[in-house]
C-alpha positions in Angstrom: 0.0 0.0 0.0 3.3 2.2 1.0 4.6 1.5 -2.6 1.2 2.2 -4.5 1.2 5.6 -2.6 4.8 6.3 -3.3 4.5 5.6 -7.1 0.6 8.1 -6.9 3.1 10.6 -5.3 5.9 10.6 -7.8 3.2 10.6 -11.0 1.9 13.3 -9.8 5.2 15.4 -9.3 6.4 14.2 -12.5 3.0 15.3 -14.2 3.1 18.3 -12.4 7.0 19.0 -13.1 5.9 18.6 -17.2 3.2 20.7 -16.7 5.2 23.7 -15.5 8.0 23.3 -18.0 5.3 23.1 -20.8 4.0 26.7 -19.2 8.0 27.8 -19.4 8.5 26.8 -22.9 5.6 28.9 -24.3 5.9 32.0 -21.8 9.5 31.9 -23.1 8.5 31.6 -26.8 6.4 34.7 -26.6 8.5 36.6 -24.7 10.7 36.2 -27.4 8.5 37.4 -30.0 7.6 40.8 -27.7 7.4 41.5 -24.2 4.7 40.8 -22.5 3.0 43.2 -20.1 1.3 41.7 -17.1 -2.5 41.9 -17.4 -2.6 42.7 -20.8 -4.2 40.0 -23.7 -1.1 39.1 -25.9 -2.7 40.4 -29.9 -0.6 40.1 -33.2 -0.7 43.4 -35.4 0.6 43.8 -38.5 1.9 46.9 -39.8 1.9 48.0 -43.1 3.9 50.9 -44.5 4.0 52.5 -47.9 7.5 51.1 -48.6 10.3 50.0 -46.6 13.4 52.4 -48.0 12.7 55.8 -47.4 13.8 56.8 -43.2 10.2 57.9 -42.7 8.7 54.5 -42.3 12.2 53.6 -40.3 11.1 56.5 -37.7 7.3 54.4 -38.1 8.7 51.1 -37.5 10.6 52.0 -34.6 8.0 54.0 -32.9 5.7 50.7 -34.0 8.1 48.3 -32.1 8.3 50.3 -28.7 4.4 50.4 -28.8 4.5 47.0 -29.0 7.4 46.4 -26.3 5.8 48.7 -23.5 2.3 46.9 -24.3 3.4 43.2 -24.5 2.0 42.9 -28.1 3.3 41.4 -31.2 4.4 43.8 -34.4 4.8 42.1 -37.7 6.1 44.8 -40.1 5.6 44.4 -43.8 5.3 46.4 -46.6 6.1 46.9 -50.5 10.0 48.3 -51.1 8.8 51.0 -53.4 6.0 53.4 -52.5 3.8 52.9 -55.9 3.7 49.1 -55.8 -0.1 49.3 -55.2 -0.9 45.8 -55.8 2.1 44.7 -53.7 0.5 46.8 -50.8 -2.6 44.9 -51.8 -1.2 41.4 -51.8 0.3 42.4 -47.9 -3.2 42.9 -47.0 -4.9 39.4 -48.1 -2.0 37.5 -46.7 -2.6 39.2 -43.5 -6.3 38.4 -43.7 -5.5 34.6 -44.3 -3.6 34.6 -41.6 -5.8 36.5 -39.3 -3.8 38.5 -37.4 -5.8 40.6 -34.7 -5.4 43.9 -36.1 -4.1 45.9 -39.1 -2.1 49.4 -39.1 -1.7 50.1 -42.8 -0.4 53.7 -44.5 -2.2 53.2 -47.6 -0.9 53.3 -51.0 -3.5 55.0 -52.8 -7.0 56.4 -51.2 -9.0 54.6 -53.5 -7.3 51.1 -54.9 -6.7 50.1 -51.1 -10.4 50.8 -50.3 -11.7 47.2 -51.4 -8.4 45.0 -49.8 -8.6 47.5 -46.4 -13.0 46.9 -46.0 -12.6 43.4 -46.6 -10.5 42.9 -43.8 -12.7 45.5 -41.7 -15.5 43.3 -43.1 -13.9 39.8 -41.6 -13.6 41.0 -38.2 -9.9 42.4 -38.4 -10.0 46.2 -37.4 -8.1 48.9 -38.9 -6.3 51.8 -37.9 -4.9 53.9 -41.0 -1.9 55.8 -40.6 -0.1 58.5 -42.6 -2.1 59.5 -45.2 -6.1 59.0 -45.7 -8.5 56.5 -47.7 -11.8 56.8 -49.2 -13.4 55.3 -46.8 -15.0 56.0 -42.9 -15.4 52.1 -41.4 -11.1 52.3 -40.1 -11.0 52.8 -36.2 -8.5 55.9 -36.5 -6.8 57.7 -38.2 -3.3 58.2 -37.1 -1.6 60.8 -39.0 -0.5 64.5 -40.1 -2.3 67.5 -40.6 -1.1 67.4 -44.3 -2.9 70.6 -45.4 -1.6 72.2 -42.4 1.7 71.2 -43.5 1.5 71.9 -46.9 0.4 75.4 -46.1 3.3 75.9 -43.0 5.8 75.3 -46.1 3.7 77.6 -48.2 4.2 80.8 -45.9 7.8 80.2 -45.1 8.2 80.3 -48.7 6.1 83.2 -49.3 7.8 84.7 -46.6 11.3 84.0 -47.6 10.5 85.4 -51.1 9.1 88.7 -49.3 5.8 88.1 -50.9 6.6 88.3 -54.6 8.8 86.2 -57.0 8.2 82.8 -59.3 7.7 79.1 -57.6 7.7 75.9 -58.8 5.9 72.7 -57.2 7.3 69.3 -57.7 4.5 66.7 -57.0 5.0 63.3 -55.6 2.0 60.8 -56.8 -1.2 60.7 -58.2 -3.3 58.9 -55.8 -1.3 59.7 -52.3 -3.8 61.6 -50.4 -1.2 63.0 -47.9 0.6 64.3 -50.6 -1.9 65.7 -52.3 -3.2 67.5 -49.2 0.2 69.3 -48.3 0.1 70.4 -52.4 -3.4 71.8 -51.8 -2.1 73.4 -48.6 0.8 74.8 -50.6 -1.2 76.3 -53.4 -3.5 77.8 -51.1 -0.9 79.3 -49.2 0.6 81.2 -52.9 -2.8 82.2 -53.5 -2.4 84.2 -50.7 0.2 86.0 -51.5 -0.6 87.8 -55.5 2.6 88.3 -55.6 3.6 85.1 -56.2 3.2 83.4 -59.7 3.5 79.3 -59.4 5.0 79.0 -62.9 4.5 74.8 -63.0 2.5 72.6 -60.3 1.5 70.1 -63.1 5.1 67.7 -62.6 5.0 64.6 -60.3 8.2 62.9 -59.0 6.8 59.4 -58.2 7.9 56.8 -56.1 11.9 56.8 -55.6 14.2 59.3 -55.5 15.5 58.4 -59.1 12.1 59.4 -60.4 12.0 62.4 -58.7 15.4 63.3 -59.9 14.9 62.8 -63.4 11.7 64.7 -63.4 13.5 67.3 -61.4 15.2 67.8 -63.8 12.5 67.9 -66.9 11.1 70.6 -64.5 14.0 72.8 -64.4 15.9 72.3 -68.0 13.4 75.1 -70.0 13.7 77.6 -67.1 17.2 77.8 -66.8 19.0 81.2 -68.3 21.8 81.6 -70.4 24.1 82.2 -67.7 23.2 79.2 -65.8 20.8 80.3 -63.3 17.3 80.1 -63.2 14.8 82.2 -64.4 12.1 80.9 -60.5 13.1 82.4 -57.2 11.4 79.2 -55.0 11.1 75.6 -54.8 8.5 73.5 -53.2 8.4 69.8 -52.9 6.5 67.6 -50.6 7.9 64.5 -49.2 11.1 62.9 -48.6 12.0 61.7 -52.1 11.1 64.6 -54.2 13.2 67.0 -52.0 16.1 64.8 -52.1 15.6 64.3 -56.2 15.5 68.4 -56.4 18.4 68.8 -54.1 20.2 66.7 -55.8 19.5 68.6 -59.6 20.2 71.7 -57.4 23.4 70.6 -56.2 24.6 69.0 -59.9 23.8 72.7 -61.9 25.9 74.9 -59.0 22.4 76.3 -57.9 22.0 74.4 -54.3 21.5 77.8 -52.4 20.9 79.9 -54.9 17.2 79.4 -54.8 14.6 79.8 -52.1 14.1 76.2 -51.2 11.6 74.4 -49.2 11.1 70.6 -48.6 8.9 68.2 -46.6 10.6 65.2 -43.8 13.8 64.2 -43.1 17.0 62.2 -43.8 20.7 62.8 -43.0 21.1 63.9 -46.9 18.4 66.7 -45.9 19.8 67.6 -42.8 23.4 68.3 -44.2 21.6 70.6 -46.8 19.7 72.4 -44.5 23.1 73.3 -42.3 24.8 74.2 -45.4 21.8 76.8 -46.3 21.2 74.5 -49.4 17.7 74.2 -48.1 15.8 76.8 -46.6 12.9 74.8 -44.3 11.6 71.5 -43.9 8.2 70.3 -43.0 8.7 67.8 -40.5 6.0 65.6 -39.4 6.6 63.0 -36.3 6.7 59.4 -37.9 8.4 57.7 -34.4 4.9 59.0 -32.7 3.1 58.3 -35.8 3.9 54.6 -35.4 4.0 54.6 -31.8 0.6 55.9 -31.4 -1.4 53.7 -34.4 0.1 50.9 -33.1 -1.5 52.0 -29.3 -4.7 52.9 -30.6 -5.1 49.9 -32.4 -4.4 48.1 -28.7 -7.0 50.3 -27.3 -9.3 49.5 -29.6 -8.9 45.6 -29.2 -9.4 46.2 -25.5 -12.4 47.4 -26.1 -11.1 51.1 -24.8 -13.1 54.0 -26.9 -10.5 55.8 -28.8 -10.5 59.1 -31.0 -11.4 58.5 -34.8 -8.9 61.0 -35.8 -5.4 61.7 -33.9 -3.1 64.5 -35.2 0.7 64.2 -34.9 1.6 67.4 -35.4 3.9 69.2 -38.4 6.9 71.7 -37.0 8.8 73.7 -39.5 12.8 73.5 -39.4 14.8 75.7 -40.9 18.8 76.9 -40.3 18.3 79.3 -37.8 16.1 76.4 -35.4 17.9 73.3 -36.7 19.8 72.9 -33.3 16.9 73.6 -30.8 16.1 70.0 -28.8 12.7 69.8 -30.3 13.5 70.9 -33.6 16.4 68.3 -33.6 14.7 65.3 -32.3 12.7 65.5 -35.3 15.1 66.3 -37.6 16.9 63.0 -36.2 14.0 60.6 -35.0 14.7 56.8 -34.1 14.8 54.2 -36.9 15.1 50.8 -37.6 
């Protein structure tokens, strides 16, 4: 009888000793994955920029990943590499429906083709929260993002102002299709049509995706306005986002003219920062991708925890320019974290 109870006894301490490193195996796997916050339901967001190249959506995916550390949830970034792969974007999306992650956090591509993929997923139970720049659409959670007419128009005075009301701009578009872009243009036209002083000789010329593109249309832009001597026959530049700034700059800095014209550009990269110290560029737009990603990423968590949550969050736009560059705020944006 000793012996029967002796062999009960070790079962159940053997059972029990499985049992517990069963329970370390899988605490370990997921903490692994992310950190996981005591109290909180561990939920598997995906995160889908407009590309993966440009330090923007760096700045997103780190502020994405310390969301997800300080809130014990799991961030799977993916996204296309060039920001008009549309129906790469697209193809992110349905994979992340098969596999039915929790929630989605998606800068979308285009504010109409990503409709259809985005309200599908909305429509199979897997919330969004859009970030960045806008979509066609109402059923997304949030929308996490810039005031991009507010920006546009902040580069638009300090242009306007620059050029003491009067002279002859150019805008260099990015895409057709990217509503945040196409908001800071509106916000930048508005802004000359304050000021009659102003003629905006071209506004009809789109950079597109990379900074090649932009580059070479750059310099299409620029070819018939150049003089005789060399210069050019505009007084200011606008451009709104990363790529097209960098394309201009580098036109700019090929002809001898970095400097020589009133210049004004949207976000930030160390290529932009060095041109803004050397007076090569005379103000940049900068928006707050770290908090950006950070915050979709923690209203999405919100939302899953059935926390009420603001259907439209603004991360702010600050304007930099040489004479602010080295102010803490001014430089923390400048020079945001990245992965």
């Amino acid at each position: 009888m000793k012996v029967e109870r002796l062999s009960g006894l070790v079962a159940a301490v053997c059972a029990a000793a499985v049992l517990a490193g069963c329970g370390s195996s899988t605490e370990s796997k997921a903490s692994e994955e992310t950190p996981k916050a005591t109290g909180t339901p561990s939920f598997k967001i995906a995160v889908i920029p407009k590309g993966t190249t440009h330090e923007f959506w760096k700045a997103i995916h780190a502020g994405a990943k310390k969301a997800a550390s300080e809130l014990g949830v799991e961030v799977i970034w993916k996204g296309p590499v060039k920001e008009d792969d549309r129906e790469s974007q697209i193809a992110v999306i349905e994979d992340f429906i098969t596999r039915g992650v929790d929630g989605i956090v998606v800068a979308p591509l285009d504010s109409s083709a990503l409709v259809a993929p985005i309200e599908e997923a909305i429509g199979k139970g897997i919330p969004v929260v859009i970030i960045d720049s806008g979509l066609n659409s109402d059923k997304y959670v949030s929308f996490v993002a810039t005031d991009n007419y507010k920006g546009g128009k902040l580069g638009g005075e300090h242009l306007a102002k620059l050029l003491g009301g009067k002279g002859r701009v150019v805008l260099l578009r990015y895409q057709v299709g990217s509503a945040s872009t196409q908001e800071r243009e509106k916000g930048f036209l508005d802004a000359m049509k304050e000021n009659p002083g102003i003629t905006v000789v071209s506004d009809n010329q789109y950079g597109g995706a990379t900074t090649e593109t932009a580059q070479r249309a750059a310099e299409n832009l620029l070819a018939p306005l150049k003089k005789p001597d060399g210069t050019l026959s505009i007084d200011g530049i606008f451009c709104p986002n990363e790529s097209t700034t960098v394309g201009m700059l580098r036109v700019l800095q090929d002809a001898g003219l970095a400097g020589k014209v009133k210049f004004v550009g949207f976000d930030s990269s160390p290529t932009l920062i060095a041109a803004l110290e050397k007076g090569q560029i005379h103000g940049l737009v900068l928006q707050n991708p770290f908090n950006m990603g950070y915050l979709g990423v923690k209203t999405m968590v919100s939302h899953l925890k059935k926390e009420s949550v603001e259907k439209r969050i603004d991360t702010g736009a600050t304007l930099a320019t040489p004479e602010n560059r080295n102010n803490p705020e001014i430089r923390q944006l400048l020079e945001p974290p990245r992965e």
